[in-house]
Every structure is written in structure tokens, then in C-alpha cells.
TORVEXTI-302715 format. One line per 10 residues: their letters; for each residue z, x, y of N, C-alpha, C, O. Coordinates in steps of 0.1 Angstrom, whole numbers, always signed. Layout:
// TORVEXTI-302715
a) Z,X,Y,Z,X,Y,Z,X,Y,Z,X,Y  ...
This chain:
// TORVEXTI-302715
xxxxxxxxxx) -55,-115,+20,-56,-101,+22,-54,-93,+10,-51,-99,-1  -56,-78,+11,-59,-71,-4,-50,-56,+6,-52,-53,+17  -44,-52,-3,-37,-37,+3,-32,-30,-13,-29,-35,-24  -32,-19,-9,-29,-7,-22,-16,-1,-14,-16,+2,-2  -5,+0,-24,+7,+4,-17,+9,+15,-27,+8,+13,-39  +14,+28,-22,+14,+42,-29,+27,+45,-25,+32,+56,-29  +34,+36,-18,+50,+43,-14,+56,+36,-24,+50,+26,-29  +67,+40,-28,+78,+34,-43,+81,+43,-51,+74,+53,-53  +90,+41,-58,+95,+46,-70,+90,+45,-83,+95,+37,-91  +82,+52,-85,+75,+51,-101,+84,+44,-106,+86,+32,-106
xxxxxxxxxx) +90,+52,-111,+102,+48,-124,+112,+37,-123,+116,+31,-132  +116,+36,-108,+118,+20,-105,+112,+9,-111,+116,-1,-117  +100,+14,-107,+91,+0,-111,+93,+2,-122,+102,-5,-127  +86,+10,-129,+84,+10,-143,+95,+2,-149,+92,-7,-157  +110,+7,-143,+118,+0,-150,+123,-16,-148,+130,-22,-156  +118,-21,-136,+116,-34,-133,+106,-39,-143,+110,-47,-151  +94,-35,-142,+84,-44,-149,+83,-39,-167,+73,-42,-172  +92,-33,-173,+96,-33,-185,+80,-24,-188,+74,-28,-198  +74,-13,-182,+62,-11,-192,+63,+0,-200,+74,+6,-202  +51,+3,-207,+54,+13,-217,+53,+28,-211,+45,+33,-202
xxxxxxxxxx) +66,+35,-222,+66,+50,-214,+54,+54,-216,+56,+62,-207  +40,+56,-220,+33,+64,-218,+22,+60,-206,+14,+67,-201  +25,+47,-204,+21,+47,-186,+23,+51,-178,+35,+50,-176  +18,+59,-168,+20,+66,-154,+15,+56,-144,+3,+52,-145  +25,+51,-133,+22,+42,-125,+17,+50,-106,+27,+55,-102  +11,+50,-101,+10,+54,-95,+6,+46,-80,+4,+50,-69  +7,+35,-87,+5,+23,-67,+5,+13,-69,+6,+14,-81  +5,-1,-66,+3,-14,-71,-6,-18,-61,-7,-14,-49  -16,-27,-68,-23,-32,-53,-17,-47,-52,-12,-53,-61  -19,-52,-39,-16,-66,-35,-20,-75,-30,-23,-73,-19
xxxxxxxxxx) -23,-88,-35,-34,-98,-33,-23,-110,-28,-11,-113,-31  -35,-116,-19,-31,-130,-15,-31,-133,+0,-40,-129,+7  -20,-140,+4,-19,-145,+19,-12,-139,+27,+0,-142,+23  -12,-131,+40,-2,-123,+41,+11,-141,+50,+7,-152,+55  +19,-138,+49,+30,-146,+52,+33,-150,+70,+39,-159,+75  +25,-136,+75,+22,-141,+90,+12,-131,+92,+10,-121,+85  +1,-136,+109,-11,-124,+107,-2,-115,+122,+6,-118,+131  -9,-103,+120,-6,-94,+132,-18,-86,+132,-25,-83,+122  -19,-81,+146,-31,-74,+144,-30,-57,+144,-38,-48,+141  -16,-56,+147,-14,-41,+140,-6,-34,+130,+6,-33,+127
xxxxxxxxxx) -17,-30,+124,-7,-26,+108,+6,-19,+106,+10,-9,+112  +12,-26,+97,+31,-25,+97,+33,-16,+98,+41,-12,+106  +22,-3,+86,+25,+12,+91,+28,+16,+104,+39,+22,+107  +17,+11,+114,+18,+16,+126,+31,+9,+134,+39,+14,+141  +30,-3,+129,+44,-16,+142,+56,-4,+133,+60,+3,+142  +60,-1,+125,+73,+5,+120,+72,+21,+120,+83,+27,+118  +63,+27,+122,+65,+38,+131,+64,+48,+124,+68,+59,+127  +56,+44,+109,+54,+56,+99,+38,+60,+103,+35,+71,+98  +30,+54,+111,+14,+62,+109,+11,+55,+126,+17,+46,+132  -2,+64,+131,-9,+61,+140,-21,+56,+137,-24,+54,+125
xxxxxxxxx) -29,+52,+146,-37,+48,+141,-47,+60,+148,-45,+67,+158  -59,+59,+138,-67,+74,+144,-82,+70,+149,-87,+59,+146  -86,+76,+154,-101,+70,+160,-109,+71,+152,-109,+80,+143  -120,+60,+153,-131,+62,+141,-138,+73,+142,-140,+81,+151  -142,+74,+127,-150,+88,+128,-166,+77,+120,-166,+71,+110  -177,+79,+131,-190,+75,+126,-194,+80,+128,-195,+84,+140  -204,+89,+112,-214,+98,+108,-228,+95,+108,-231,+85,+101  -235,+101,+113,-250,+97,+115,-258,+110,+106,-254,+121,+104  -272,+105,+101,-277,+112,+95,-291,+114,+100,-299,+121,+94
């Protein structure tokens, strides 16, 4: 699986992964296997997002 994570502490990170100050970090993305599957996303199972109905546009 592949996910873009935008929640964190810039400057945390920054200071964890040693980069240079004129970097601005702004998400990390994430690759690989997730560790167990579920079919509803963590956002939603932990109570920070819903999920919203599709929106399909026709032309």
C-alpha cells in the first residue's frame, strides 16, 4: 500500500532525520505492506474523519 501522511511535526522530523535547514518538509509518503488489512480507514476506525459519499461528475 502507498499513503501521504500530512499530520506531524515538521521540525520534529526535520530533527529526527538530520536534514538541511533550508528544507521545508511538509508530509512524508509511505510505501510498502500495511502490517494487518482493514477495510476501514484508521482515520475513520479512530474517529478523526468520516467517510463522505462519492461525488461522480458527468460531462
Amino acid at each position: 500500500g502507498m499513503g501521504w501522511v500530512s499530520i506531524l511535526d515538521p521540525a520534529e522530523i526535520a530533527r529526527i532525520l538530520d536534514t538541511p535547514p533550508e528544507w521545508t518538509l511538509i508530509g512524508y509518503f509511505c510505501l510498502g505492506y500495511p502490517s494487518e488489512e482493514d477495510c476501514v480507514p484508521t482515520l475513520e476506525r479512530e474517529g478523526w474523519e468520516q467517510r463522505r459519499p462519492a461525488v461522480i461528475l458527468r460531462r
